[in-house]
KENU-227338 format. One record per residue (C-alpha): residue number from 1; x, y negated, z negated; residue in one letter. Coordinates in steps of 0.05 Angstrom, whole numbers, padded with zeros to 5 digits, always signed. Layout:
BEGIN
{nr = NUM, c1 = X, c2 = Y, c3 = Z, rest = a}
...
***
This chain:
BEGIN
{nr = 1, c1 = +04400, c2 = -02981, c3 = -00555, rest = x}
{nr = 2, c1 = +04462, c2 = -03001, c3 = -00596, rest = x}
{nr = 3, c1 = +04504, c2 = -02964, c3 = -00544, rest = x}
{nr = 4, c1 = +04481, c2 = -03012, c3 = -00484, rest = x}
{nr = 5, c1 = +04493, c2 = -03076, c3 = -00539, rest = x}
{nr = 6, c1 = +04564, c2 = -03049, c3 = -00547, rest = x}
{nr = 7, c1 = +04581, c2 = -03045, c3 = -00472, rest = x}
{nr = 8, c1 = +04556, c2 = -03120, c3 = -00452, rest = x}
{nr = 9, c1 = +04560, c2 = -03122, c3 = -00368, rest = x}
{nr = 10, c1 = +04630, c2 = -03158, c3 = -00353, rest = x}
{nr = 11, c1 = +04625, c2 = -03240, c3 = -00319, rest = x}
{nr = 12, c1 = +04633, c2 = -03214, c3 = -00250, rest = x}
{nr = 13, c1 = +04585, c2 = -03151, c3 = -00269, rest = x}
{nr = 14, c1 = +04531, c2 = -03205, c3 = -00289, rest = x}
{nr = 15, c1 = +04548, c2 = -03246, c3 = -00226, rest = x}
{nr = 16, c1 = +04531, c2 = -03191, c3 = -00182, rest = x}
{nr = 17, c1 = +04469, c2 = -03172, c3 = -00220, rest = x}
{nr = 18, c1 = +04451, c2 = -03251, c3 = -00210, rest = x}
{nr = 19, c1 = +04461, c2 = -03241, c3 = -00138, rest = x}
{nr = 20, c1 = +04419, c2 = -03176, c3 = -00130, rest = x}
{nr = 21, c1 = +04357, c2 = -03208, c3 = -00168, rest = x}
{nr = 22, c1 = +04360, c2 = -03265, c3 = -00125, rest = x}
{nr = 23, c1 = +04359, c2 = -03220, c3 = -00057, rest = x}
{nr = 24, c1 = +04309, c2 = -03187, c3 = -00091, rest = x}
{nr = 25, c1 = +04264, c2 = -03249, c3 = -00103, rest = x}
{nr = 26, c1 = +04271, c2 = -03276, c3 = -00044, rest = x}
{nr = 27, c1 = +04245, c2 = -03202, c3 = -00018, rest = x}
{nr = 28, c1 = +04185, c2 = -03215, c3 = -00057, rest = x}
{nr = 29, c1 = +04176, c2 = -03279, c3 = -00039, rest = x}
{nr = 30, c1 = +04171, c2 = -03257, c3 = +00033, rest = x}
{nr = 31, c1 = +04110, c2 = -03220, c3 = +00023, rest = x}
{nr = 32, c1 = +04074, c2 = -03283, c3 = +00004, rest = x}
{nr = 33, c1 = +04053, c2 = -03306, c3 = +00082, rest = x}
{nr = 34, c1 = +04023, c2 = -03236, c3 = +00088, rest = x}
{nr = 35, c1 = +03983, c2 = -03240, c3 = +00021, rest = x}
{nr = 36, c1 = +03966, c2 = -03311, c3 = +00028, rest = x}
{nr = 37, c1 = +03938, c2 = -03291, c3 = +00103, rest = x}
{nr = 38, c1 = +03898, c2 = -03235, c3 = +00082, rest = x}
{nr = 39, c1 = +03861, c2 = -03265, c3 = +00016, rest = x}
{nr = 40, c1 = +03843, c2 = -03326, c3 = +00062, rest = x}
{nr = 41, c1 = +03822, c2 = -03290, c3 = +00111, rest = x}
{nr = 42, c1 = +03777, c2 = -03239, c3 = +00072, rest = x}
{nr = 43, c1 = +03750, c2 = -03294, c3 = +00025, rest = x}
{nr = 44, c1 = +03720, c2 = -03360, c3 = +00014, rest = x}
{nr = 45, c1 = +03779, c2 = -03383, c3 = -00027, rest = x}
{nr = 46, c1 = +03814, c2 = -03445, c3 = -00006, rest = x}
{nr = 47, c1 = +03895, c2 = -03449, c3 = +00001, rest = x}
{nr = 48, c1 = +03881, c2 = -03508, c3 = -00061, rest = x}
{nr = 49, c1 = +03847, c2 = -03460, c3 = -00095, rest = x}
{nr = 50, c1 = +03891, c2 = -03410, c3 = -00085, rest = x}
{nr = 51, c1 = +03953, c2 = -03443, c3 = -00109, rest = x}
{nr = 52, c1 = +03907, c2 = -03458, c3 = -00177, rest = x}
{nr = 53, c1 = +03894, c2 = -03390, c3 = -00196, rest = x}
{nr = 54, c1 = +03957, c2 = -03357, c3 = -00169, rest = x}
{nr = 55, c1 = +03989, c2 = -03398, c3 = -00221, rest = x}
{nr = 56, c1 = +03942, c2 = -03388, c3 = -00266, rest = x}
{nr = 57, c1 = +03929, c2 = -03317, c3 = -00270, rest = x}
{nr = 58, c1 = +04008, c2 = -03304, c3 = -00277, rest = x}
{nr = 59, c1 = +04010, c2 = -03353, c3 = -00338, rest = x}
{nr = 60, c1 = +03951, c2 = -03318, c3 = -00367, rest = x}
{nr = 61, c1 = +03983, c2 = -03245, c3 = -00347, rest = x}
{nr = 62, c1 = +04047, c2 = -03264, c3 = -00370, rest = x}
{nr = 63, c1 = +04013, c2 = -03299, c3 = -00449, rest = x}
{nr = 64, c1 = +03984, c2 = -03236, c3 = -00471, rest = x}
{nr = 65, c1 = +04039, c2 = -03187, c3 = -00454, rest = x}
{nr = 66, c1 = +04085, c2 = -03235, c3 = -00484, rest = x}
{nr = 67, c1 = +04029, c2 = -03242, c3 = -00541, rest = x}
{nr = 68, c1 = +04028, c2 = -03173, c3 = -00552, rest = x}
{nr = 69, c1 = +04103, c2 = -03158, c3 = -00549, rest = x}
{nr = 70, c1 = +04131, c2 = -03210, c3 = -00587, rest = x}
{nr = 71, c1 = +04095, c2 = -03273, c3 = -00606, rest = x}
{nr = 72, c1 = +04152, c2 = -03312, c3 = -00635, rest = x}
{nr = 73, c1 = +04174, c2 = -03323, c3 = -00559, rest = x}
{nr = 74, c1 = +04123, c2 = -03375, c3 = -00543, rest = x}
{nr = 75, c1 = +04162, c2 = -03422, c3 = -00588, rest = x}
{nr = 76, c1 = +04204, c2 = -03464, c3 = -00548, rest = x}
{nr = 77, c1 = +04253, c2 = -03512, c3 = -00563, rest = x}
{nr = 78, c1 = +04233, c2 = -03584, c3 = -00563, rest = x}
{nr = 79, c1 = +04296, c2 = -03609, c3 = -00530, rest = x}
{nr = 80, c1 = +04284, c2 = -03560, c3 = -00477, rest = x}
{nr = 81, c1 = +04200, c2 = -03578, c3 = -00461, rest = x}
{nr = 82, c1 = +04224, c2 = -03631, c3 = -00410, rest = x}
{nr = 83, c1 = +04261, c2 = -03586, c3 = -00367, rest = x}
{nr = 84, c1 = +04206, c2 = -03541, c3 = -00369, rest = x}
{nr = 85, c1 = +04151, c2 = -03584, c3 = -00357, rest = x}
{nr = 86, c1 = +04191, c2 = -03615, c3 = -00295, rest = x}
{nr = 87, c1 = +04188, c2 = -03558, c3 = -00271, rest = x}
{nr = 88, c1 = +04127, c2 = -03541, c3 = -00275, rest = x}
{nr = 89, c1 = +04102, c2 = -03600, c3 = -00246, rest = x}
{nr = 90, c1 = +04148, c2 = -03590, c3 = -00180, rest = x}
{nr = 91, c1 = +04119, c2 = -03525, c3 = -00175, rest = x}
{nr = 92, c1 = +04048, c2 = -03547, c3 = -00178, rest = x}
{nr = 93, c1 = +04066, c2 = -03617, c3 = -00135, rest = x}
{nr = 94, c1 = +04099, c2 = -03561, c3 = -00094, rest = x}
{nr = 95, c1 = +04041, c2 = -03532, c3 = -00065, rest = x}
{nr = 96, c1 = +04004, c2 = -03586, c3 = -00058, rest = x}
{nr = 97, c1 = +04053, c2 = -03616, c3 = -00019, rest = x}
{nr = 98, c1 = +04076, c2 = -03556, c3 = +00028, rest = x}
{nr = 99, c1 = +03993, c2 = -03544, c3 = +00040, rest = x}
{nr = 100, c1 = +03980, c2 = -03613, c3 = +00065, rest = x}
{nr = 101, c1 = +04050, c2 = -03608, c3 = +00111, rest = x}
{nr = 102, c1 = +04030, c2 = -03548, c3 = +00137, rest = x}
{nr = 103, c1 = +03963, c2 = -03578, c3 = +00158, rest = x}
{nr = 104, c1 = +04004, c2 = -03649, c3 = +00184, rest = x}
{nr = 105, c1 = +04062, c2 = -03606, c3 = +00211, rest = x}
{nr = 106, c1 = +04050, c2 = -03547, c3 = +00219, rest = x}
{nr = 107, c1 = +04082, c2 = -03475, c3 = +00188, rest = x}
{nr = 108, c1 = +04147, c2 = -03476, c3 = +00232, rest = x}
{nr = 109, c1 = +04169, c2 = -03554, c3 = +00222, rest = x}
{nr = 110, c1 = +04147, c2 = -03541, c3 = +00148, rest = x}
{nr = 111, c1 = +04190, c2 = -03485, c3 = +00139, rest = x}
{nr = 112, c1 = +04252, c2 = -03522, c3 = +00165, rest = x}
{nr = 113, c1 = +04241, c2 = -03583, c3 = +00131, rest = x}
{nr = 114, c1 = +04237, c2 = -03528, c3 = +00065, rest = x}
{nr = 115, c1 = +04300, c2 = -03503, c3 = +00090, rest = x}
{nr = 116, c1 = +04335, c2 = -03570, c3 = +00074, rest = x}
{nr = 117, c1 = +04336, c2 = -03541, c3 = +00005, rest = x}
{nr = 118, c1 = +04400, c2 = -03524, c3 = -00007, rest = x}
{nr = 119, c1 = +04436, c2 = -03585, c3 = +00006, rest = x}
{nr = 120, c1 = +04392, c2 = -03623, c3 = -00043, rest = x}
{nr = 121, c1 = +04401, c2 = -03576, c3 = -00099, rest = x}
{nr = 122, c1 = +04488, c2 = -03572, c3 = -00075, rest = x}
{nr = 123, c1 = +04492, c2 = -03648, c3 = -00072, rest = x}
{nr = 124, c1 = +04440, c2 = -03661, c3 = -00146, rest = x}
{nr = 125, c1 = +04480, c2 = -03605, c3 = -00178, rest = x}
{nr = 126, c1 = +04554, c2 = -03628, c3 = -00160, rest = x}
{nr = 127, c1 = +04537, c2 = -03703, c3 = -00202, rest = x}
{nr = 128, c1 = +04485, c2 = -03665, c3 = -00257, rest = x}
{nr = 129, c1 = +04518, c2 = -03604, c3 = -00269, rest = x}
{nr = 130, c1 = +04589, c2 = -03613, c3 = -00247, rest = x}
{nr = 131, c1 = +04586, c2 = -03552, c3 = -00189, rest = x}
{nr = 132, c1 = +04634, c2 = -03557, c3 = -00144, rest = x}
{nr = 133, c1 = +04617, c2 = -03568, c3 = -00071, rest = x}
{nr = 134, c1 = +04662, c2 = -03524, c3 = -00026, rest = x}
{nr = 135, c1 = +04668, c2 = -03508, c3 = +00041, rest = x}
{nr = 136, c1 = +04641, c2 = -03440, c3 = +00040, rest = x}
{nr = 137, c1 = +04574, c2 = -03471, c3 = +00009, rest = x}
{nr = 138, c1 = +04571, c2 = -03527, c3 = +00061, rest = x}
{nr = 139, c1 = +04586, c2 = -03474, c3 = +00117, rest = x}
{nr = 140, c1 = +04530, c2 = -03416, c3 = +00084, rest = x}
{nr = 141, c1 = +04482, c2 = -03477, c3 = +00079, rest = x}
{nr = 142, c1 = +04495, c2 = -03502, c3 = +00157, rest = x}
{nr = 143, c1 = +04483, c2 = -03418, c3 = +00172, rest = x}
{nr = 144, c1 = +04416, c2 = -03404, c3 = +00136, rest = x}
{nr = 145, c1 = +04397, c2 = -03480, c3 = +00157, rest = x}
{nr = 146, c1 = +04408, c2 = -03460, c3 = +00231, rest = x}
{nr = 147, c1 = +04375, c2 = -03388, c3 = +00226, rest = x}
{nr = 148, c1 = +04318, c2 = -03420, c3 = +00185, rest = x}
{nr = 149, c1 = +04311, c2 = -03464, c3 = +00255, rest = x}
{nr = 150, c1 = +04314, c2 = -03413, c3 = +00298, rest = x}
{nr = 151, c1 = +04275, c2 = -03364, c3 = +00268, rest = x}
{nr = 152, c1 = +04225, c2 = -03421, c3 = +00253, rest = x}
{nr = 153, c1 = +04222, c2 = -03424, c3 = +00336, rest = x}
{nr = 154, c1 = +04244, c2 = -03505, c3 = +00331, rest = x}
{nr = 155, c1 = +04305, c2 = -03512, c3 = +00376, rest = x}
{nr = 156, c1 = +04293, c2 = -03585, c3 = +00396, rest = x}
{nr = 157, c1 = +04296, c2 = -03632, c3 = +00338, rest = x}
{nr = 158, c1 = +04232, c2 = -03688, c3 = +00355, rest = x}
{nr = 159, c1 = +04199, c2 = -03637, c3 = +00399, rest = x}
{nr = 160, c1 = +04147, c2 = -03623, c3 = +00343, rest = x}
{nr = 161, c1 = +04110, c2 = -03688, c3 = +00354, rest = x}
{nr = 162, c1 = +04124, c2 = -03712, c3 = +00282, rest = x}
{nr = 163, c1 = +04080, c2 = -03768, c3 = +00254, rest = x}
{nr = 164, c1 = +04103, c2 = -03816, c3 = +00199, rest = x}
{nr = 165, c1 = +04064, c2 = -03785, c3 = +00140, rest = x}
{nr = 166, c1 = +04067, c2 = -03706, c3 = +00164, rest = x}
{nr = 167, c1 = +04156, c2 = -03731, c3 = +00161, rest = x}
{nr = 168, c1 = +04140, c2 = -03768, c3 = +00090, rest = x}
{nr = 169, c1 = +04098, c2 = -03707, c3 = +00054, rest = x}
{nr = 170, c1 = +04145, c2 = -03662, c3 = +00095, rest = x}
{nr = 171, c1 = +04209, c2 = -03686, c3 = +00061, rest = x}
{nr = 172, c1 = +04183, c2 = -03675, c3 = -00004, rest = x}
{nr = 173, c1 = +04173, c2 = -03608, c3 = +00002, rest = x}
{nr = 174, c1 = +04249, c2 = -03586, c3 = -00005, rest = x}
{nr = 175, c1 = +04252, c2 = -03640, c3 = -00057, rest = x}
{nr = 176, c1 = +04202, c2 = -03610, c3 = -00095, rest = x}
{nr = 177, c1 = +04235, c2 = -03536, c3 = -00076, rest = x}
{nr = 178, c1 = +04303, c2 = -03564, c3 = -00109, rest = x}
{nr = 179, c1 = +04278, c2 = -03588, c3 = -00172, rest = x}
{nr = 180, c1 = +04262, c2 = -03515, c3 = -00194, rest = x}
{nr = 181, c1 = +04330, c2 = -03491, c3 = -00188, rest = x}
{nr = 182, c1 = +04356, c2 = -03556, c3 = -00223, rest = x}
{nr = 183, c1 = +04301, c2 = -03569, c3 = -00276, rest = x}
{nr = 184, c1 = +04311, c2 = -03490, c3 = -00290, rest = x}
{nr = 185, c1 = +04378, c2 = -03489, c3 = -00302, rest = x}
{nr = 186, c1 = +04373, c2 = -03533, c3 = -00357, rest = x}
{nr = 187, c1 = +04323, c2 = -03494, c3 = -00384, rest = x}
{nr = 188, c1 = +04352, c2 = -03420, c3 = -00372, rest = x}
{nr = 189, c1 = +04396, c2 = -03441, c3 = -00428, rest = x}
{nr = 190, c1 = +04363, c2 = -03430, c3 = -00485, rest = x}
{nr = 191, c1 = +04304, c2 = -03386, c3 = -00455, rest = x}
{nr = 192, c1 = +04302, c2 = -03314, c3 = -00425, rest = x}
{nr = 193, c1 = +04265, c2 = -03319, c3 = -00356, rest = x}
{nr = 194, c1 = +04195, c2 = -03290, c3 = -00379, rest = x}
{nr = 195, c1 = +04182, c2 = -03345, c3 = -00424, rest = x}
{nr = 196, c1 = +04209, c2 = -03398, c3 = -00375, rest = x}
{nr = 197, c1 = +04161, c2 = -03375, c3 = -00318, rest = x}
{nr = 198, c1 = +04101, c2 = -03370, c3 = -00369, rest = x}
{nr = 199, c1 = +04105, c2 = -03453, c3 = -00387, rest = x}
{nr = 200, c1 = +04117, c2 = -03461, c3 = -00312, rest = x}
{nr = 201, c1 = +04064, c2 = -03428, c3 = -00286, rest = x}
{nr = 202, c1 = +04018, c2 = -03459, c3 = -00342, rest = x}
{nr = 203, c1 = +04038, c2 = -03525, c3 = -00336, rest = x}
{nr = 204, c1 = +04032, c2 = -03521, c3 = -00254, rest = x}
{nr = 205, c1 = +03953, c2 = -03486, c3 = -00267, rest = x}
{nr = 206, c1 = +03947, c2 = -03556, c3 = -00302, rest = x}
{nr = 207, c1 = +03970, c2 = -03605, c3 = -00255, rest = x}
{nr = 208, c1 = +03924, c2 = -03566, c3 = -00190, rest = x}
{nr = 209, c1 = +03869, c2 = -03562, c3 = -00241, rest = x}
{nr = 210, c1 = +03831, c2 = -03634, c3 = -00224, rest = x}
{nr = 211, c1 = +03837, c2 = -03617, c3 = -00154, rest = x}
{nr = 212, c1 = +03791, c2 = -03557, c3 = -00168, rest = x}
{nr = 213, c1 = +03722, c2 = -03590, c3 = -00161, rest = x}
{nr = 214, c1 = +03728, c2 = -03608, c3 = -00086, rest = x}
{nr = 215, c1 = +03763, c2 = -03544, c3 = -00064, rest = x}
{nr = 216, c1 = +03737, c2 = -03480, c3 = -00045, rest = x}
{nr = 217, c1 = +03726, c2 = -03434, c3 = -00090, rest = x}
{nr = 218, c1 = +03729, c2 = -03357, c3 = -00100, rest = x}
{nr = 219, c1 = +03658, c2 = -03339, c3 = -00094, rest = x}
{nr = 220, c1 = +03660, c2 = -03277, c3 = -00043, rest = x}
{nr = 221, c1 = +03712, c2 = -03243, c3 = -00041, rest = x}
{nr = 222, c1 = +03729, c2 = -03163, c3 = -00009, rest = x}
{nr = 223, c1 = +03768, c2 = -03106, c3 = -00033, rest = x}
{nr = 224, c1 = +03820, c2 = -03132, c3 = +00015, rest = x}
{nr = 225, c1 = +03821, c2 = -03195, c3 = -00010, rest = x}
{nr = 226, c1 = +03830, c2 = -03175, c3 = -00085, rest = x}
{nr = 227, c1 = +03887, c2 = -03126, c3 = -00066, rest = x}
{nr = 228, c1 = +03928, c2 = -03180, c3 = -00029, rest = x}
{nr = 229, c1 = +03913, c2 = -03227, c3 = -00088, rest = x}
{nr = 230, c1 = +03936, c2 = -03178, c3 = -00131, rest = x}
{nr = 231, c1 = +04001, c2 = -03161, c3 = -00094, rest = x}
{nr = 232, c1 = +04001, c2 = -03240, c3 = -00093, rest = x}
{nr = 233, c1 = +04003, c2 = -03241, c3 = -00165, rest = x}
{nr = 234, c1 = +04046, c2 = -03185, c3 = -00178, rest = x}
{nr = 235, c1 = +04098, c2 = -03180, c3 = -00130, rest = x}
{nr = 236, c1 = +04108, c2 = -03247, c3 = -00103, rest = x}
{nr = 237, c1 = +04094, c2 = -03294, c3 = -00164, rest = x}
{nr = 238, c1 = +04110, c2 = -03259, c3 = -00228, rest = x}
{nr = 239, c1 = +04161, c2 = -03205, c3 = -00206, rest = x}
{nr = 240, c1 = +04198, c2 = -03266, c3 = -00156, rest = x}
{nr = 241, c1 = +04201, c2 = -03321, c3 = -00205, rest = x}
{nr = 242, c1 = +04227, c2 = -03278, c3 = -00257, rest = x}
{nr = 243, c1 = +04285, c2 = -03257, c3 = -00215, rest = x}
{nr = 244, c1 = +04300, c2 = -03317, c3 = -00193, rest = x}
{nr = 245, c1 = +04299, c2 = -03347, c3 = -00268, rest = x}
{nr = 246, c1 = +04339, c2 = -03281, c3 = -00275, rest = x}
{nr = 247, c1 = +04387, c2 = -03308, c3 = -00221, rest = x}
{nr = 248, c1 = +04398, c2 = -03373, c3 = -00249, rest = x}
{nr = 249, c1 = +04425, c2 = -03355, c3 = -00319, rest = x}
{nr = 250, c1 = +04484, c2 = -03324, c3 = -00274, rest = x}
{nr = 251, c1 = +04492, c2 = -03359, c3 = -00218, rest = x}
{nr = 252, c1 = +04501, c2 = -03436, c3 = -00195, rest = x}
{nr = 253, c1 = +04442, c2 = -03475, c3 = -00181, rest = x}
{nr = 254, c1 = +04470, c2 = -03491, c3 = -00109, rest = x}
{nr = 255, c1 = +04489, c2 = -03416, c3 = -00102, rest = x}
{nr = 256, c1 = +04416, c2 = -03394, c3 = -00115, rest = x}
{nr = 257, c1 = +04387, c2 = -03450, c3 = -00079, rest = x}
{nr = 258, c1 = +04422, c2 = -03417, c3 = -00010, rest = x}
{nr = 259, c1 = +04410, c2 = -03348, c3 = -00021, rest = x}
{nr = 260, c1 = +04335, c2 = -03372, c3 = -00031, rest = x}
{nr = 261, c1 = +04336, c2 = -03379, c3 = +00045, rest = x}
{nr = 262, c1 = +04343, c2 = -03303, c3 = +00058, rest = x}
{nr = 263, c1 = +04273, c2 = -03308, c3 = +00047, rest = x}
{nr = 264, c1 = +04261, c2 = -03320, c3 = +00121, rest = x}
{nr = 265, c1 = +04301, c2 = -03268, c3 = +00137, rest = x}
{nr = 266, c1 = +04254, c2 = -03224, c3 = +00097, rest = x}
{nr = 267, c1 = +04189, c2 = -03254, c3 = +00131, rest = x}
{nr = 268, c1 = +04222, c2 = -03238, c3 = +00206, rest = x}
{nr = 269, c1 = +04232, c2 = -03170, c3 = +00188, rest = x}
{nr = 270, c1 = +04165, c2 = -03160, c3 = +00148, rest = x}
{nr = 271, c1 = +04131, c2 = -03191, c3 = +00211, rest = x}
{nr = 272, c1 = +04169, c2 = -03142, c3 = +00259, rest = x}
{nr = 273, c1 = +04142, c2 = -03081, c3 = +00214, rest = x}
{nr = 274, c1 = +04086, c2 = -03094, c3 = +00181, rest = x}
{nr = 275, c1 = +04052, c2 = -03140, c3 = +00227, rest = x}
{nr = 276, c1 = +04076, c2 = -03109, c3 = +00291, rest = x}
{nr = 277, c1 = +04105, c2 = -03184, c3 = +00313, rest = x}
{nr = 278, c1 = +04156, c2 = -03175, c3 = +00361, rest = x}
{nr = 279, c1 = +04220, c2 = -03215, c3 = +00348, rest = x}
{nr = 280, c1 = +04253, c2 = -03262, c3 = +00404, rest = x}
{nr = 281, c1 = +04326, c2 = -03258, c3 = +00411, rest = x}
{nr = 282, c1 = +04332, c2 = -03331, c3 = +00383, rest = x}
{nr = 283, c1 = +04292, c2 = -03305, c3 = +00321, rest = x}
{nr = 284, c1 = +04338, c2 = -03241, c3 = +00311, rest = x}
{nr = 285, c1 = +04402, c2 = -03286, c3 = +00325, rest = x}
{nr = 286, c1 = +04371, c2 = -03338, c3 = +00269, rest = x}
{nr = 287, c1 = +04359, c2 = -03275, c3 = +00224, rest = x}
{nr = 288, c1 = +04435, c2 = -03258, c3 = +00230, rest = x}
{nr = 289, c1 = +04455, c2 = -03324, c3 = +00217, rest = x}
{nr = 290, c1 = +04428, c2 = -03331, c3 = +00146, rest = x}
{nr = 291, c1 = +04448, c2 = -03264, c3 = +00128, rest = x}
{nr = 292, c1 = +04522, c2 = -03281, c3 = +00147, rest = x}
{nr = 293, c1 = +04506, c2 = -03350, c3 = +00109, rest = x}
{nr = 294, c1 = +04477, c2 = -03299, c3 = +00044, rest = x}
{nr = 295, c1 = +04534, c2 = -03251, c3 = +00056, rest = x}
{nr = 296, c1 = +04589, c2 = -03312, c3 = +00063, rest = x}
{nr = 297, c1 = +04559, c2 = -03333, c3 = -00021, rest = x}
{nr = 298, c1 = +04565, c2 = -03268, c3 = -00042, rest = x}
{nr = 299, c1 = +04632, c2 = -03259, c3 = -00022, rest = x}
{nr = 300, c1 = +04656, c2 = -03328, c3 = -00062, rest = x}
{nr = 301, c1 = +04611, c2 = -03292, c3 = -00123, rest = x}
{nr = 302, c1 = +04684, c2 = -03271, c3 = -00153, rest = x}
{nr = 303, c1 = +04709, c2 = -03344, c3 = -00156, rest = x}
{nr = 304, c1 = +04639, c2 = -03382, c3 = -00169, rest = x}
{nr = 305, c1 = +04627, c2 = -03411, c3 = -00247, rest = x}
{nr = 306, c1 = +04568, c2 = -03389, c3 = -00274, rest = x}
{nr = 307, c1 = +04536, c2 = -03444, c3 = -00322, rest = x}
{nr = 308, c1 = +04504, c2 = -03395, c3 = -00373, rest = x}
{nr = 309, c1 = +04536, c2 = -03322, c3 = -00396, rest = x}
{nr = 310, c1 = +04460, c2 = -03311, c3 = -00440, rest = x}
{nr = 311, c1 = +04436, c2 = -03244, c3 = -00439, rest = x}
***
């Protein structure tokens, strides 16, 4: 152990490592469509409900190993609980928000809209956090923004048949997606990622909780259905979010807001092997373009400023 303290990872080894979680997360994250698909499919739980106790079984996972390990963690600082519970409550708002636009919009339009991301997080973090916009974040974020929109099968901007509230609820959702990254690097100061995502996850159980009653509920539910909620839990919740967390004590909010969009990438290749989708040539060029967009950040990883050198 003391060996490892005495050789601390150098800035641009940290960097890197930032980078690699990320990918990583977003890997995770990919998974979630195929979990989501399978517990509502082999269960009478609702996408509401589903949201509830996804969060809410990773805070309650995450309090007793925490709990058991070291209970002095739980304290927080009190400077620090507004970051955290804004973030939180975009996580929770989140899924409200990207359920009901998935409904109004459908998954593709939803997805793009989501993709937007980026340049919320770029444009909020140049005036909060003093990140500098450059051009090879404004040219990764027009790359993964165009593969998002092909992959997504939306070549035609309007074609989708829009309405006014499906566009309203719609543009909240990357709103929503950028106030993690911003709200969390505040917090990723003083906090190592395990604790952050435990008061995040808590905090978003309790703002999908009153929406509980007219939801429904788990009642019947297969061995199918308790794997993929499992995997759900473990893979694409807990073991996501805390890379990402990971990320963002190493990396600029508006850098790990774009590589968040390798996430489609993820899903079109998931889909190809594991669901046996086949992929159109618009969906495999789309695919390229956000990895050249991911690949583009990681080659600027050398000259970015990291906020936070923790850990």
């Amino acid at each position: 152990m003391s060996l490892l303290i005495k050789k601390p990872l150098s800035l641009l080894q940290l960097r890197i490592a930032g980078f690699l979680a990320m990918i990583i997360a977003t890997a995770c994250w990919g998974m979630t469509g195929i979990f989501v698909t399978l517990v509502i499919k082999n269960s009478s739980m609702s996408p509401a409900a589903m949201a509830f106790w996804r969060n809410f079984t990773a805070f309650l996972v995450l309090f007793v190993f925490i709990g058991v390990k070291n209970k002095s963690k739980l304290r927080i600082k009190i400077k620090n609980l507004p970051w955290l519970v804004g973030m939180g409550m975009s996580l929770g708002i989140f899924h409200i928000f990207y359920n009901t636009s998935v409904i109004l919009n459908g998954v593709a339009v939803t997805t793009v809209l989501q993709a937007a991301m980026p340049a919320f997080v770029t444009i909020c973090a140049r005036y909060l956090w003093k990140e500098k916009i450059t051009s090879r974040k404004v040219l990764a974020i027009i790359l993964t923004f165009s593969g998002t929109l092909l992959v997504a099968g939306l070549t035609i901007p309007g074609s989708s048949g829009l309405n006014i509230p499906g566009l309203f609820v719609g543009l909240c959702v990357p709103v929503l997606y950028a106030s993690w990254s911003l709200f969390g690097k505040k917090a990723r100061i003083d906090h190592d990622p395990v604790v952050i995502i435990l008061y995040i996850f808590g905090i978003a159980a309790l703002v999908l909780l009153p929406f509980q009653p007219f939801v429904g509920q788990p009642t019947t539910m297969s061995t199918i259905a308790w794997s993929a909620f499992l995997g759900l839990i473990a893979i694409s919740t807990i073991a996501g979010f805390l890379l990402y967390t990971y990320a963002l004590g190493h990396l600029q909010a508006s850098v790990v807001s774009i590589l968040a969009m390798a996430e489609i990438a993820f899903v079109a290749v998931y889909s190809y092997f594991l669901l046996s989708e086949s992929l159109t040539m618009t969906q495999q060029i789309g695919s390229l373009l956000v990895i050249v967009g991911v690949l583009l950040i990681f080659l600027s990883i050398p000259k970015s400023i990291p906020v936070i050198e923790s850990d």
